[in-house]
N, C-alpha and C positions, 0 to 999 in steps of 0.2 A: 504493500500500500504506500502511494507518497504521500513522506510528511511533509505538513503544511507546517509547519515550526523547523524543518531544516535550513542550512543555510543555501542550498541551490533552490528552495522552491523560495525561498524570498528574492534570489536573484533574478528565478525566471518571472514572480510576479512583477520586478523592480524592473526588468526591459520588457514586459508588457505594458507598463501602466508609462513608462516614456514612451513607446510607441507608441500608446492611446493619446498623449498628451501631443507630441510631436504632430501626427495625424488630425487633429484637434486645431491645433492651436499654429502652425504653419503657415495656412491663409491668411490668418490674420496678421500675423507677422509680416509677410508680404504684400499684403494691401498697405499697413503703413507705411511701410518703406519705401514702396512703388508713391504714395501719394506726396512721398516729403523730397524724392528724387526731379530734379529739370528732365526736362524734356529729351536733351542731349543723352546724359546719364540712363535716361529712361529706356532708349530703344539702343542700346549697345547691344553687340551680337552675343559678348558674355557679360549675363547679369554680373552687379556688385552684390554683395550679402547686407551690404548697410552700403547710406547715401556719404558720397564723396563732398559733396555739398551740399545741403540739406539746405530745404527751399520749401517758402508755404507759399508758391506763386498759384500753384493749382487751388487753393482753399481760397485765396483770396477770385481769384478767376470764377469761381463757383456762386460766390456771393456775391460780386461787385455785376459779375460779363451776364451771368447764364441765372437762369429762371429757378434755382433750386430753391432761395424762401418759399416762392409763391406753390412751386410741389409739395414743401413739406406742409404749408397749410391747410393744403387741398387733402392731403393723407390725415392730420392732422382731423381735420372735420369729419373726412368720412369714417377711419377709424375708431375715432371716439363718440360717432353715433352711432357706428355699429356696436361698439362692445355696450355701453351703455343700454340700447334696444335691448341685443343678445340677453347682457344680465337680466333684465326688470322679465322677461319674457320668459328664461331660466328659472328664475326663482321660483315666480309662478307655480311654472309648468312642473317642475321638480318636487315642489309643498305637496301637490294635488295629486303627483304618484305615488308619493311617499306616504301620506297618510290620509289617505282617504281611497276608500273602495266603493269603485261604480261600474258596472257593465261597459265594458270596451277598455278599462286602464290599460291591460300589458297589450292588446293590439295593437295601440295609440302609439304605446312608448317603442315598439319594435319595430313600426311602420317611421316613427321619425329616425329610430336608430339606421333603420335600412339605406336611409339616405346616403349613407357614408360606403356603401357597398360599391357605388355608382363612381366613375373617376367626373371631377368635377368640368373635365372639357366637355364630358357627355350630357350632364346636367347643363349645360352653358345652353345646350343646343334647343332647349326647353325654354329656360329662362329669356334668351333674345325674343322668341317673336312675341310671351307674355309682358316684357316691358315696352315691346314695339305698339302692342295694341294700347298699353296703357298710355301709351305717350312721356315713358319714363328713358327712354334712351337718351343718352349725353346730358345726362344729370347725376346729381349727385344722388339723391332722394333714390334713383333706380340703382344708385351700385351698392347702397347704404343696405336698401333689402336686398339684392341678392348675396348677401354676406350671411344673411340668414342662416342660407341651404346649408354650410357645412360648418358654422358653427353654433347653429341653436341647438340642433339634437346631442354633441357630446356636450356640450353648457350644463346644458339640462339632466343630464344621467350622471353630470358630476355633482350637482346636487341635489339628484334623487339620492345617490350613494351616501352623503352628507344627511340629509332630512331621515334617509330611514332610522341612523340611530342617534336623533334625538326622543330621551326619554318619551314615551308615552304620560307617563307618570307627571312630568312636567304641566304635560298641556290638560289633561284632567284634572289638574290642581286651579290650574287658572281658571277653566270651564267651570268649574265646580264654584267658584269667587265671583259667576258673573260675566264674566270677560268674555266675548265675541268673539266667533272664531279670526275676524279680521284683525280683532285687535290684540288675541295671541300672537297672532305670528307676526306680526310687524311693531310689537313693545316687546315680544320672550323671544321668538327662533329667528328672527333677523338679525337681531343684536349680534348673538353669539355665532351667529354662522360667517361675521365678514373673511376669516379667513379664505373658505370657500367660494364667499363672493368674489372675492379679490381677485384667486385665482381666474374663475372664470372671466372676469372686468382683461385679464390681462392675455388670458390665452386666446381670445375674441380678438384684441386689440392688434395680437400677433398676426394674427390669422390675417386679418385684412390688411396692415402695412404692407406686407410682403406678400402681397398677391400683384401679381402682371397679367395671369392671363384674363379675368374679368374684366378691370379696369383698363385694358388694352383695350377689351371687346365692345365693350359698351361705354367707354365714351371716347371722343374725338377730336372734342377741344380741346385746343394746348390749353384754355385758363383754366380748364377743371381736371386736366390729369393732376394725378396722383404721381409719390415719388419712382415708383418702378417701373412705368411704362417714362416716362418724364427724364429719368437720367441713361433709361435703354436709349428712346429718341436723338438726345441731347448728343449723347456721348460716342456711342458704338452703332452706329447707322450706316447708311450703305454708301456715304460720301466722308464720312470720318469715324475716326478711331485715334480718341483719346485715350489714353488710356490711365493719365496721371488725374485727368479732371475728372473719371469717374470713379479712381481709388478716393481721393478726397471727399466728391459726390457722396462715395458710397459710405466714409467714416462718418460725415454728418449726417449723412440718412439713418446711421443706428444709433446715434446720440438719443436719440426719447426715448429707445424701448429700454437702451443701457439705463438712462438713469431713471426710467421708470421699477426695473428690478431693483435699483440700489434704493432705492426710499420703498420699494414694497414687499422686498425678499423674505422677511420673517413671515408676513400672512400668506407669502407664498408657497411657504415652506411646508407650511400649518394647513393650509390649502390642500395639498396635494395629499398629503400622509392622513386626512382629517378621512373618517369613516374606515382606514384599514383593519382597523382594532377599535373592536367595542367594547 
């Protein structure tokens, strides 16, 4: 049998876990370095491993020359009314699996699960002429709902997972006091569940920053793209190929979701582990 207390299985763990890291963490390495390298530097036939002159000409290019504020706002709005939406419509839907029994609950909940079965270019092919009739195409309001489709159903089963085990015991205590079913769960198991909200608040949020093929599809205007089809455009198009203004592009593009984890990592944490162990 090998032991896991020897010293070769800690070695072999210890050039596993740098290869994971390596593997991991490379790109990114890369992106900064490509984004703080000129131009010259940049397209040399052998890369440098670090910048010989280090230069924030591309970051400053990004801000002052090219449209990147106006994409991150356009993400910016639509993101954070889809996770927002996503949440309120989560919670809900989640409450109402979780503790309450009515003819059709587990169809309901495997019919929206099912959703995720489908690849999401094949649902696109759905969604266009339903927003073409509605007159939602190259708007925001039509890309805000189709964000729905692939993240309200896992939103949702992560806090059904969450609402199943809150006490019963809790909420018969309050009912028992008087208290409305409305106004249990939005004064007792709202309170305590932000962790799981959070989560969801953030994996919604994920979801749609970094989506291109939707927001490609449905809309058209350069003032209402969003940042992934907006620095594809911009940058790497069939007449140029930037490659230092969309490593920069692309460092300011992850600025809000990075310091969106560093201010929400603990309810994140709590989030995710929240319902494993009853």
């Amino acid at each position: 049998m090998f032991d896991l207390s020897s010293t070769s299985a800690k070695v072999v763990f210890g050039l596993a876990l740098a290869f994971i890291g390596f593997f991991l963490f490379f790109p990114l390495y890369w992106l900064v370095i490509s984004s703080l390298k000129g131009n010259a530097e940049l397209y040399q036939i052998i890369p440098t491993p670090v910048p010989v002159m280090p230069t924030i000409e591309h970051f400053v290019a990004a801000i002052t020359r090219g449209k990147l504020p106006m994409y991150l706002l356009n993400s910016l709005i639509t993101s954070g009314a889809s996770a927002v939406l996503v949440s309120v419509l989560a919670i809900y839907a989640g409450y109402s699996f979780a503790k309450y029994r009515y003819f059709g609950r587990q169809p309901v909940m495997l019919f929206m699960l099912s959703a995720q079965m489908f690849p999401f270019g094949l649902l696109l092919i759905s969604i266009y002429p339903m927003m073409s009739s509605l007159n939602l195409l190259d708007t925001q309001l039509g890309l805000i709902l189709s964000y729905l489709v692939f993240a309200l159903p896992v939103s949702t089963y992560m806090l059904y997972s969450y609402f199943a085990q809150v006490p019963d015991e809790l909420i018969d205590a309050a009912r028992a006091d008087g208290a409305s079913d409305l106004r249990i769960f939005h004064t007792i198991v709202i309170p305590i569940s932000i962790p799981p909200i959070v989560t969801v608040f953030l994996y919604s949020f994920m979801w749609s920053w970094n989506d291109l093929l939707y927001s490609m599809t449905l809309i058209v205007s350069d003032d209402k793209r969003t940042i992934g089809p907006g620095l594809l455009l911009t940058y790497l198009n069939e007449v140029n190929s930037d490659w230092g203004g969309a490593m920069a592009a692309s460092l300011m593009a992850s600025a809000p979701i990075v310091i969106a984890f560093m201010f929400l990592q603990r309810y994140f944490i709590q989030g995710v582990t929240a319902g494993a162990v009853k």
